[in-house]
Z-matrix of the N, CA and C atoms (Angstrom, degrees):
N
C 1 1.453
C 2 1.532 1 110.04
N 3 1.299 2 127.11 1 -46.11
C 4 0.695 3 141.14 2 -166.49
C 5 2.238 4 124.18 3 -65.80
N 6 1.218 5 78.91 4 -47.01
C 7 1.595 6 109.16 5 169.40
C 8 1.930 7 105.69 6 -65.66
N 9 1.550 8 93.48 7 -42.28
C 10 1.882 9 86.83 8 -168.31
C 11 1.662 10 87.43 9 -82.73
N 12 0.930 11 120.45 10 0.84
C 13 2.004 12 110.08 11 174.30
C 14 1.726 13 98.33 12 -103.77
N 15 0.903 14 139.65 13 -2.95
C 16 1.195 15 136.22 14 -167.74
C 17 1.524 16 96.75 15 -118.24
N 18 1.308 17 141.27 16 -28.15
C 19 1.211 18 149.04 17 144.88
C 20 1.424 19 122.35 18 -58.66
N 21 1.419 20 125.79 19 -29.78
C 22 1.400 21 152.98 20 162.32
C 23 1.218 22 96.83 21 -41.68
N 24 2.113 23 107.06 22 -79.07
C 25 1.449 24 126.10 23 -166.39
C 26 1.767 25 110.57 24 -51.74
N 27 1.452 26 108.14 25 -38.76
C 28 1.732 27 111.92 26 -163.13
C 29 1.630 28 92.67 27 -68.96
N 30 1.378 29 113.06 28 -39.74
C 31 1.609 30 109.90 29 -162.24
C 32 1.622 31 104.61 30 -62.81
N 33 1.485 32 118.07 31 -40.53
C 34 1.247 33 111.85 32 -155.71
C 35 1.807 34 87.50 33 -80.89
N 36 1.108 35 130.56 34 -0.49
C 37 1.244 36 127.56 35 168.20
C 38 1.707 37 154.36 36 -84.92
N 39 2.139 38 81.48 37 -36.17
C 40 1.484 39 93.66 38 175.94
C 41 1.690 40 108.71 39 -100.27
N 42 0.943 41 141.51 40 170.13
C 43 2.078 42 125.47 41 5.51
C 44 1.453 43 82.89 42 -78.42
N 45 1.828 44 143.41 43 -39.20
C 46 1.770 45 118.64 44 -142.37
C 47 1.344 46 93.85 45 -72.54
N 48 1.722 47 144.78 46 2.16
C 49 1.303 48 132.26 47 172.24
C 50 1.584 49 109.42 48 -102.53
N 51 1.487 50 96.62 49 176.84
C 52 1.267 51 99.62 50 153.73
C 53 1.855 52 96.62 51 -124.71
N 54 1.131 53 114.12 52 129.34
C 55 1.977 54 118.68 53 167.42
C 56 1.109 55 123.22 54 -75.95
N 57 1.499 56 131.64 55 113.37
C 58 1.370 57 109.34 56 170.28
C 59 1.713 58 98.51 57 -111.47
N 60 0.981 59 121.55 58 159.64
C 61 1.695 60 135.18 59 -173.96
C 62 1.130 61 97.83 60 -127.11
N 63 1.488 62 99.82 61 122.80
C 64 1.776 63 113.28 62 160.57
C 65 1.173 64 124.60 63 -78.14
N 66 1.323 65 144.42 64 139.01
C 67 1.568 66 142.16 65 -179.58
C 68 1.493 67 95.29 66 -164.28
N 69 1.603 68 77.60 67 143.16
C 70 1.817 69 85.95 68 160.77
C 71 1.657 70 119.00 69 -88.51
N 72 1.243 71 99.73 70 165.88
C 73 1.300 72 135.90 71 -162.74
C 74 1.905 73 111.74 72 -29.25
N 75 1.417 74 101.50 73 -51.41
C 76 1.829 75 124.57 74 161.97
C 77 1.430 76 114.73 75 -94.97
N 78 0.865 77 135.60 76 149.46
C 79 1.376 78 145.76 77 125.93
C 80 1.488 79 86.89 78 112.91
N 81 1.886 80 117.42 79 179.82
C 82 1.072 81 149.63 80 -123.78
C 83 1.448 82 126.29 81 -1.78
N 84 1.207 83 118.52 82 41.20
C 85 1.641 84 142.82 83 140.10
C 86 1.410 85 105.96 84 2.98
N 87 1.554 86 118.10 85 -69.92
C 88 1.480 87 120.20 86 -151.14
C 89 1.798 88 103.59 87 -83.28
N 90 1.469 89 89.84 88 -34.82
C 91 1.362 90 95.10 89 -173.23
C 92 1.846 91 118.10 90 -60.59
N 93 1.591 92 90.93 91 -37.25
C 94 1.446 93 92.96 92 171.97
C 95 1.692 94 114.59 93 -76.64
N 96 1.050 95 144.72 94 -33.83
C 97 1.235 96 161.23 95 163.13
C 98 1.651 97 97.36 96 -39.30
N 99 1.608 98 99.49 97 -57.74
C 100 1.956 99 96.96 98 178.14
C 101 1.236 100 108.62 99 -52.58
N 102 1.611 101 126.13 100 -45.09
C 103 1.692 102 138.14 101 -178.12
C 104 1.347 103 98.81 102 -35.22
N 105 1.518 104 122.42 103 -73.45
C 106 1.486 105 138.21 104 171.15
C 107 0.981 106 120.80 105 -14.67
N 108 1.604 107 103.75 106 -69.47
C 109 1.818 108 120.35 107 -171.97
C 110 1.273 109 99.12 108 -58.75
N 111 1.179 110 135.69 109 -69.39
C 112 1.307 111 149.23 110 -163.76
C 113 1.585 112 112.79 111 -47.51
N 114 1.138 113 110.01 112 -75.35
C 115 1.509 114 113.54 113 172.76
C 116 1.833 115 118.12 114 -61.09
N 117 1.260 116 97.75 115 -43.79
C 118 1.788 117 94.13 116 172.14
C 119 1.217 118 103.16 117 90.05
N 120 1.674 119 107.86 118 43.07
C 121 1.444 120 98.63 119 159.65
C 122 1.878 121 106.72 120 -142.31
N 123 1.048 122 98.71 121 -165.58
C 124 1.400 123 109.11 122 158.68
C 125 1.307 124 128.48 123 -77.01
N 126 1.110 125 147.43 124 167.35
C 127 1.737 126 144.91 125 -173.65
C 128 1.721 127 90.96 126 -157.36
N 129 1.845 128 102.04 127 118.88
C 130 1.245 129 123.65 128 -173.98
C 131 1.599 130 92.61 129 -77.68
N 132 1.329 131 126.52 130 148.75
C 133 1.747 132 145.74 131 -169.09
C 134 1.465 133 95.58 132 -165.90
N 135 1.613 134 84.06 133 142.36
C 136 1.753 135 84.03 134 164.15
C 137 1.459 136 124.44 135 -96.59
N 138 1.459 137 98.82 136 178.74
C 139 1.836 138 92.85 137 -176.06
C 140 1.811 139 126.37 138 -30.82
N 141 1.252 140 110.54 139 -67.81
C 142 1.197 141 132.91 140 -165.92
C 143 2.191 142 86.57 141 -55.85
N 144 1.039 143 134.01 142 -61.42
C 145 1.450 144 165.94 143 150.93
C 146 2.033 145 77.81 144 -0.96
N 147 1.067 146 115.87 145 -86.43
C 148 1.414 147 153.08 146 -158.81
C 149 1.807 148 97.59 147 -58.63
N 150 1.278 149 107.84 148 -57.83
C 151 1.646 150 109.57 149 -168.68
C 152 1.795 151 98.19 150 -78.45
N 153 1.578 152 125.01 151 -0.99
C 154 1.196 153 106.49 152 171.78
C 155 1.700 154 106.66 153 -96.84
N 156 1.388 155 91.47 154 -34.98
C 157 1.708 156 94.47 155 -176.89
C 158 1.446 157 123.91 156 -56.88
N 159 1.792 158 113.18 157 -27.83
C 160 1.262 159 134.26 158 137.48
C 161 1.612 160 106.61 159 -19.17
N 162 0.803 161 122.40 160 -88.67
C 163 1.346 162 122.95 161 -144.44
C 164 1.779 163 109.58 162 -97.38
N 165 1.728 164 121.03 163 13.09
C 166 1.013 165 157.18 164 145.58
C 167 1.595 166 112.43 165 -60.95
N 168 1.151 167 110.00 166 -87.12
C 169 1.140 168 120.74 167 171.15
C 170 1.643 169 142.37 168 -111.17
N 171 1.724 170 105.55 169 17.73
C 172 1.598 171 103.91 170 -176.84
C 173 1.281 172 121.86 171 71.22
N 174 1.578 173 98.34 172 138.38
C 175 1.463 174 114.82 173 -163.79
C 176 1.896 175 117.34 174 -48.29
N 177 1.168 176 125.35 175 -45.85
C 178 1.289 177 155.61 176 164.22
C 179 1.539 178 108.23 177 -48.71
N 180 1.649 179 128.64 178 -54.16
C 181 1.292 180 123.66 179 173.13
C 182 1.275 181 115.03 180 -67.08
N 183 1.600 182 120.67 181 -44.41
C 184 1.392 183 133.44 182 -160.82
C 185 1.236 184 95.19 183 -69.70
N 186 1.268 185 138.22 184 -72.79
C 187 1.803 186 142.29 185 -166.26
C 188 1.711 187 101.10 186 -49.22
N 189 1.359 188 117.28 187 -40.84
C 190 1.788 189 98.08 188 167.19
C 191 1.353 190 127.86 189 -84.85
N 192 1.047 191 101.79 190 -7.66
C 193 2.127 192 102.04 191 160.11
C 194 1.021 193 109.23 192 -113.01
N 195 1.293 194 139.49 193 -25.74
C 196 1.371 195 113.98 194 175.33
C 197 2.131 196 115.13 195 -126.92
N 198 1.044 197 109.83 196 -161.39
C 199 1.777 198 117.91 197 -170.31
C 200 1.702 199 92.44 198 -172.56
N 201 1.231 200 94.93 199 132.27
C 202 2.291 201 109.44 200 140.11
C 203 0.688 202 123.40 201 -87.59
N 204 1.447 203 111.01 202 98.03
C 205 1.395 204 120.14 203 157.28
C 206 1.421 205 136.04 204 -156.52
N 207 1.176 206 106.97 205 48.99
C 208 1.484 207 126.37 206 169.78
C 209 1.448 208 107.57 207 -16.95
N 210 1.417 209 137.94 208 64.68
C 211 1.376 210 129.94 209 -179.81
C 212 1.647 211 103.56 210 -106.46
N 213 1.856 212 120.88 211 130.90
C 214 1.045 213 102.42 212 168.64
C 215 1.626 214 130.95 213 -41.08
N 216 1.603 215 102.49 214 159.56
C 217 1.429 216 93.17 215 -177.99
C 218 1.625 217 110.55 216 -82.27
N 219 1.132 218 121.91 217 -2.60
C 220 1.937 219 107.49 218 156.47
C 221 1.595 220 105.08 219 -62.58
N 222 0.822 221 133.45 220 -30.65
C 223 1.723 222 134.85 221 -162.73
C 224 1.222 223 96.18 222 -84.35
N 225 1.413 224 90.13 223 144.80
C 226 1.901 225 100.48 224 176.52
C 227 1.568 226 93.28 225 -84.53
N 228 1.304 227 113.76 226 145.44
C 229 1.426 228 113.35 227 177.73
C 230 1.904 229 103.39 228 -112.31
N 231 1.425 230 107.79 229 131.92
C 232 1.474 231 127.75 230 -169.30
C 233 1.464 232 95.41 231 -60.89
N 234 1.463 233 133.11 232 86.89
C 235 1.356 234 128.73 233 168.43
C 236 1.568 235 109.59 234 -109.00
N 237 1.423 236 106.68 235 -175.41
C 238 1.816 237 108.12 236 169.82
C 239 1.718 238 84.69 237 -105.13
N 240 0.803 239 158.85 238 -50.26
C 241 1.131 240 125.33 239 -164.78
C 242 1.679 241 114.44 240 -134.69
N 243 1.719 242 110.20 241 154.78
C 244 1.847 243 99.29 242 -144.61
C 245 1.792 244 84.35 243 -82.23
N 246 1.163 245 140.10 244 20.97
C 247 1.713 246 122.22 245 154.83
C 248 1.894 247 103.91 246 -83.15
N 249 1.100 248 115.08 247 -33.32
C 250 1.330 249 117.70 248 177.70
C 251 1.630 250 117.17 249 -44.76
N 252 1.452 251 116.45 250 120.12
C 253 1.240 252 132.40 251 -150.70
C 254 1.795 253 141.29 252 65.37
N 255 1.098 254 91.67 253 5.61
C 256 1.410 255 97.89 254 162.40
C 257 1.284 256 130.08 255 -71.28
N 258 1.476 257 126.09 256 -7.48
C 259 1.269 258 142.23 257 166.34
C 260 2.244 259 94.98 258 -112.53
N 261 1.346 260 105.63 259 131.14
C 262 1.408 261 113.13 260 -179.37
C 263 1.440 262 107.00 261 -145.64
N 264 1.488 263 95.75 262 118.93
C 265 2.135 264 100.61 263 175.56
C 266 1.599 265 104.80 264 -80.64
N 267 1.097 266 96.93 265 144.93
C 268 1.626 267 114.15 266 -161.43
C 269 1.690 268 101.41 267 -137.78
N 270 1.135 269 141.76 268 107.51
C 271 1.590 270 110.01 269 162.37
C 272 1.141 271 136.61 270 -66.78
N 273 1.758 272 103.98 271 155.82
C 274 1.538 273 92.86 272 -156.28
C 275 1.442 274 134.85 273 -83.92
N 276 1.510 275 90.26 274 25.59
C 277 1.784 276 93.30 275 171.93
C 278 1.447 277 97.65 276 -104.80
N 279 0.910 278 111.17 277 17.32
C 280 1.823 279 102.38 278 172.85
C 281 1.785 280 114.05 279 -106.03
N 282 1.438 281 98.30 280 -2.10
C 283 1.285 282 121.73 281 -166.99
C 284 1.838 283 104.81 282 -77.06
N 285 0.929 284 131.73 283 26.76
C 286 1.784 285 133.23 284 176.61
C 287 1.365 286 111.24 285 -58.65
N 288 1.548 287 104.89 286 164.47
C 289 0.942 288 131.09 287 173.53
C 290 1.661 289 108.64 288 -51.78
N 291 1.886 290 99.02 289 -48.88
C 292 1.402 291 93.85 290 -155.50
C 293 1.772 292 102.45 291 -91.60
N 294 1.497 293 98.24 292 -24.84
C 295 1.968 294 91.08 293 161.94
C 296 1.385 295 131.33 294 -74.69
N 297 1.378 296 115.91 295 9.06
C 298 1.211 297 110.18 296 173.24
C 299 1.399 298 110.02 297 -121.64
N 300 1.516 299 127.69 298 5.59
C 301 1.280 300 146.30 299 120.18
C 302 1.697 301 116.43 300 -38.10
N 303 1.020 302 95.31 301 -72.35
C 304 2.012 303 85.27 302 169.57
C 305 1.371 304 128.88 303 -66.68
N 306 1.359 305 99.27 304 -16.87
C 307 1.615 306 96.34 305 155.94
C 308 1.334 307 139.01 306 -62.38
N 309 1.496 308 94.83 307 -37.61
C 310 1.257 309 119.59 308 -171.16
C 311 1.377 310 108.55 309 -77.60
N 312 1.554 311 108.45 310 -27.43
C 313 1.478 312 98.15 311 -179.48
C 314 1.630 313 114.86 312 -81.02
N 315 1.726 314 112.37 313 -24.16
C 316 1.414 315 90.84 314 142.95
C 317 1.326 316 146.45 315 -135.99
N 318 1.333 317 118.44 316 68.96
C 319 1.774 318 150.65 317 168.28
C 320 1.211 319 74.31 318 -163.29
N 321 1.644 320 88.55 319 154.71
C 322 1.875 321 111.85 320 133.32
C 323 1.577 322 107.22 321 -93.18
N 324 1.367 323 93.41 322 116.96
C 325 1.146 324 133.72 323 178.23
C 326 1.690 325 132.91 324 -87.04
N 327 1.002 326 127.91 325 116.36
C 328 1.587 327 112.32 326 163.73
C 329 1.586 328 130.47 327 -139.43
N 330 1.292 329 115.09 328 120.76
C 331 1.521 330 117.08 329 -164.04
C 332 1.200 331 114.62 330 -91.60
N 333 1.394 332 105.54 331 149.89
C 334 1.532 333 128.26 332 -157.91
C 335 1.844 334 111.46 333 -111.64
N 336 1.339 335 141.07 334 71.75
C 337 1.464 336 121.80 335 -144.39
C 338 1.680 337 94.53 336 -94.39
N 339 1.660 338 126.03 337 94.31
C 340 1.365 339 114.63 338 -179.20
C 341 1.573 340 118.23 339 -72.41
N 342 1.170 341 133.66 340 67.40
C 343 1.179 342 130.53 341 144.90
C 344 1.373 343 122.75 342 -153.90
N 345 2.071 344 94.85 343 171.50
C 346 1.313 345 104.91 344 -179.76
C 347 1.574 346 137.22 345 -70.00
N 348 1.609 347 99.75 346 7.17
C 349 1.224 348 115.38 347 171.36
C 350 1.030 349 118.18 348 -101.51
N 351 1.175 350 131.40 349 94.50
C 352 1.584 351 132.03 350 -176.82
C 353 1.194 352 100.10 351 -145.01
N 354 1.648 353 136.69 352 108.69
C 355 1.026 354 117.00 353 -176.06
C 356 1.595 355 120.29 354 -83.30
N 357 1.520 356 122.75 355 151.22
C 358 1.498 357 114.62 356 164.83
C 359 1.185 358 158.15 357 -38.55
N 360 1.267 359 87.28 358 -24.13
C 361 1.888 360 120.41 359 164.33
C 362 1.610 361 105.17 360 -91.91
N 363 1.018 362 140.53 361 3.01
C 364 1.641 363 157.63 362 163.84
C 365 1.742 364 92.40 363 -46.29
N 366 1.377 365 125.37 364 136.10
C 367 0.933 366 113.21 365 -170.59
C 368 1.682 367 104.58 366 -98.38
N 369 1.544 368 110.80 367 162.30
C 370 1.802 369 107.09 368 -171.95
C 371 1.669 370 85.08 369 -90.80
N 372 2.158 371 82.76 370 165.62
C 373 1.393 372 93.64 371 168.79
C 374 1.667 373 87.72 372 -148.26
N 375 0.950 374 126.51 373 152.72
C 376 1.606 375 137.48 374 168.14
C 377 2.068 376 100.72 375 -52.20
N 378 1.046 377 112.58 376 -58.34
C 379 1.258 378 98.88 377 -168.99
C 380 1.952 379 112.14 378 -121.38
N 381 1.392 380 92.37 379 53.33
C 382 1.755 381 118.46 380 157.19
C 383 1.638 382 113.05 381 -115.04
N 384 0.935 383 107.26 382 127.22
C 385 1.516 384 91.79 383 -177.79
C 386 1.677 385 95.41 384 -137.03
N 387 1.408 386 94.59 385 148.62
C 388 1.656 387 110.33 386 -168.55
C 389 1.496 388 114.29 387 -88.11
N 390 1.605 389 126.50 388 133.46
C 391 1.488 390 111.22 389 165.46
C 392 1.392 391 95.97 390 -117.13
N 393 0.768 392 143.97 391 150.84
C 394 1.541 393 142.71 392 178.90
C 395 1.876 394 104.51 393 -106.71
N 396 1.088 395 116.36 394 71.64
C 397 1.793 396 127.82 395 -166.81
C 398 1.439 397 110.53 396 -117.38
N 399 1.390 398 109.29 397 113.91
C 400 1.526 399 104.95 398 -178.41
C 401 1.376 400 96.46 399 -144.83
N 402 1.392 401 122.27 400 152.50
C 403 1.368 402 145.05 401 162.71
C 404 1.633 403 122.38 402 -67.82
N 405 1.376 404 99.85 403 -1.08
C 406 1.439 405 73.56 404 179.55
C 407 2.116 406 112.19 405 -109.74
N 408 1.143 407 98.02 406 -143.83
C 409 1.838 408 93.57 407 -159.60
C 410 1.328 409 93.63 408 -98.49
N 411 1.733 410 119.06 409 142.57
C 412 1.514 411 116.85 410 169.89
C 413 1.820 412 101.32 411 -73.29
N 414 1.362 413 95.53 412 -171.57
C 415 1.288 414 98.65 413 169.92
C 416 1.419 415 147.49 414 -98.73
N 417 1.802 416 89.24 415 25.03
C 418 1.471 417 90.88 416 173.30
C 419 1.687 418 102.30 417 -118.40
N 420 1.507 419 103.30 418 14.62
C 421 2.033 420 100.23 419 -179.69
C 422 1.588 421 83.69 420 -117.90
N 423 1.378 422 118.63 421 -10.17
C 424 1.931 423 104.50 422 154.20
C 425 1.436 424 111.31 423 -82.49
N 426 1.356 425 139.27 424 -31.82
C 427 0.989 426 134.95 425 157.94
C 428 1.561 427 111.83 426 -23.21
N 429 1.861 428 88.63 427 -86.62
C 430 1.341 429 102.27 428 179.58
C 431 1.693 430 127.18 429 -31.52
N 432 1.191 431 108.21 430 -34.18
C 433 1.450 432 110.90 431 -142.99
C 434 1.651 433 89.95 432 -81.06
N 435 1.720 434 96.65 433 -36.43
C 436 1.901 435 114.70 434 -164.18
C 437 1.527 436 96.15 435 -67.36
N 438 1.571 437 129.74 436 -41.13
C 439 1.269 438 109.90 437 -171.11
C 440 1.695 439 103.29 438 -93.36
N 441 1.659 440 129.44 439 44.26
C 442 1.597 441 122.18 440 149.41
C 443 1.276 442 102.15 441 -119.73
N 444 1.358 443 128.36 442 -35.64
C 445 1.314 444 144.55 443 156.46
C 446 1.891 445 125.77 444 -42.84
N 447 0.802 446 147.16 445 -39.87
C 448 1.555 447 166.61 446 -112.45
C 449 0.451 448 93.79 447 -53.84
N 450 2.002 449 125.27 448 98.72
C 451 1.541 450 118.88 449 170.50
C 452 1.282 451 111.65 450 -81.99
N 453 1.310 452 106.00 451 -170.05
C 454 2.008 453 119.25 452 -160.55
C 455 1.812 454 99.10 453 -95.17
N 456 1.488 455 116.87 454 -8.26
C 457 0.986 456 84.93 455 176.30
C 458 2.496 457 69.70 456 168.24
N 459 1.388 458 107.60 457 146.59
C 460 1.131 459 127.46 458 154.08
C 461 1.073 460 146.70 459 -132.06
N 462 1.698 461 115.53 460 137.14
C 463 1.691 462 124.44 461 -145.30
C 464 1.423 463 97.55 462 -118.39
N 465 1.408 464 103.60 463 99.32
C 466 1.732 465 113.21 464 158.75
C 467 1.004 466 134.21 465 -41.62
N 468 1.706 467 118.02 466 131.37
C 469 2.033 468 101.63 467 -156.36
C 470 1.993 469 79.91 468 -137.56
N 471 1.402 470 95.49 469 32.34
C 472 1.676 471 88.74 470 150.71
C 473 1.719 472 97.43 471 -146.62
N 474 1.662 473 97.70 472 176.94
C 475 1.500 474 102.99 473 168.83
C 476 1.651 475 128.35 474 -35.72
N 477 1.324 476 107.78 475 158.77
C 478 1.490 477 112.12 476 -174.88
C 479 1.417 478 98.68 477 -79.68
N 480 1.447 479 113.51 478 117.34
C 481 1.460 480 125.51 479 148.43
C 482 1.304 481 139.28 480 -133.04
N 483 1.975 482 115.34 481 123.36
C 484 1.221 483 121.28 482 -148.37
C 485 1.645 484 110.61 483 -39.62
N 486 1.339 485 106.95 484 -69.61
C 487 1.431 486 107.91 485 174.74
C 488 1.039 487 143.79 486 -57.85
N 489 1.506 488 123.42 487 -9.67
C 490 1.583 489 129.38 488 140.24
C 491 1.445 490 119.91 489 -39.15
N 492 1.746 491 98.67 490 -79.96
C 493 1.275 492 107.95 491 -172.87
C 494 1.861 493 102.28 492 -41.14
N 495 1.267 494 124.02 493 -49.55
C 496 1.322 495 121.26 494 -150.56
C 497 1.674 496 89.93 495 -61.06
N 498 1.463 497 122.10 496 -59.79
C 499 1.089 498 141.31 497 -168.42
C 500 2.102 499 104.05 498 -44.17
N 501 1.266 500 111.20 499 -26.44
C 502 1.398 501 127.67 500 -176.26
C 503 1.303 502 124.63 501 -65.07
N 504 1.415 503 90.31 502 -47.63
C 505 1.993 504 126.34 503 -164.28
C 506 1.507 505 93.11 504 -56.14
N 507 1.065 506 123.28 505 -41.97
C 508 1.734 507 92.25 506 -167.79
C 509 1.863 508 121.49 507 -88.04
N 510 1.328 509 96.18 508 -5.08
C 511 1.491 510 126.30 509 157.47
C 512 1.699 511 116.23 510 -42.90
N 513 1.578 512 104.89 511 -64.93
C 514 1.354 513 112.87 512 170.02
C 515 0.879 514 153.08 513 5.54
N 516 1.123 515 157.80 514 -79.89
C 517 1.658 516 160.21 515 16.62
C 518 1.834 517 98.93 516 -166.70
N 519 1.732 518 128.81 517 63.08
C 520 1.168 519 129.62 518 -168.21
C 521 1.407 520 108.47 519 -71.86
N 522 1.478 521 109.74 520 138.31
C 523 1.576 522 114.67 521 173.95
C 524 1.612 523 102.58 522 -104.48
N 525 1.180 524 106.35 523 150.49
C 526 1.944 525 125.15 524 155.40
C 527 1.652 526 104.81 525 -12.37
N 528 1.457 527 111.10 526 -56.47
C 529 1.322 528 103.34 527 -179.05
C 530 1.248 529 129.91 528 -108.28
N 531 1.466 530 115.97 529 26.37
C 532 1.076 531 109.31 530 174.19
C 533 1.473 532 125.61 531 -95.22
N 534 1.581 533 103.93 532 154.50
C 535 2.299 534 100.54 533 -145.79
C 536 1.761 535 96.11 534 -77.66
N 537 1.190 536 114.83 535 -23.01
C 538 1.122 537 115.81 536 -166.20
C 539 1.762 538 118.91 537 -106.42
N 540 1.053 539 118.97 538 131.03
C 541 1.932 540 117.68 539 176.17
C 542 1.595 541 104.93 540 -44.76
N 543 1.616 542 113.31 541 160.32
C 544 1.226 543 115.91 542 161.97
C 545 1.374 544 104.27 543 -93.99
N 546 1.510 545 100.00 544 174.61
C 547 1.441 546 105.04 545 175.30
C 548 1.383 547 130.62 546 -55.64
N 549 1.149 548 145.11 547 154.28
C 550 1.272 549 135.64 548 177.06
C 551 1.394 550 121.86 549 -156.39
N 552 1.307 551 106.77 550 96.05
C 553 1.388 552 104.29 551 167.93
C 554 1.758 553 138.04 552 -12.10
């Protein structure tokens, strides 16, 4: 769903834009790769960007969806074809108010920040626009997953919150030897 709205957003955008997409450092690989397929171009990434997609998808896949070349957008950027780079991965802390203001002053520009981390206090900009897209499991395919799985006991790796933990507890299932407490409301 998420991808055909984020393909939605780029269309109503390109050729009079240029897109840049925020992401962090790992993950949404395929989704950007779909960007590629879809539009039929290349998507500018930087090195580090490039040596993961490498080893994602192979030397042969990577060079037809993607290129390095972080070139400002006044610069003509050395592509095979002139749609190539109009979509550019950026991470998304580089994604501001006031850098996508200097973008804008040269392209019109509009940024795309794909994830579920964006906080609410995140400041607006007219031409940032939010997808809220993450890879990992909601909480009813952790549900699922916890009652084929039933571990001996689960260790929270964020802050204490009442209704988590409570929501956890029947997950549980502590044995005699296990080193660690179960959850507990």
């Amino acid at each position: 769903v998420v991808r055909s709205h984020m393909i939605d957003t780029v269309a109503k955008w390109l050729p009079s834009h240029r897109v840049v997409v925020g992401v962090d450092s790992l993950g949404k690989e395929e989704l950007l790769a779909g960007l590629a397929s879809h539009f039929d171009l290349r998507i500018s990434v930087t090195r580090e960007r490039y040596v993961v997609l490498r080893a994602v998808f192979g030397d042969e896949h990577v060079h037809a969806l993607f290129y390095c070349g972080h070139a400002p957008a006044s610069a003509r950027i050395a592509a095979a074809r002139p749609s190539d780079g109009r979509i550019r991965i950026e991470s998304r802390r580089l994604v501001t108010p006031a850098n996508v203001s200097k973008w804008n002053e040269q392209d019109p520009t509009i940024a795309i920040i794909a994830s579920s981390h964006v906080p609410a206090s995140a400041p607006a900009h007219p031409s940032i626009i939010r997808l809220p897209y993450s890879l990992h499991s909601n909480y009813n395919e952790l549900s699922a997953f916890l009652r084929v799985v039933r571990p001996r006991h689960i260790v929270p790796i964020v802050e204490y919150n009442a209704p988590l933990v409570s929501a956890l507890a029947p997950f549980s299932h502590p044995t005699p030897t296990s080193r660690s407490s179960p959850i507990t409301p």
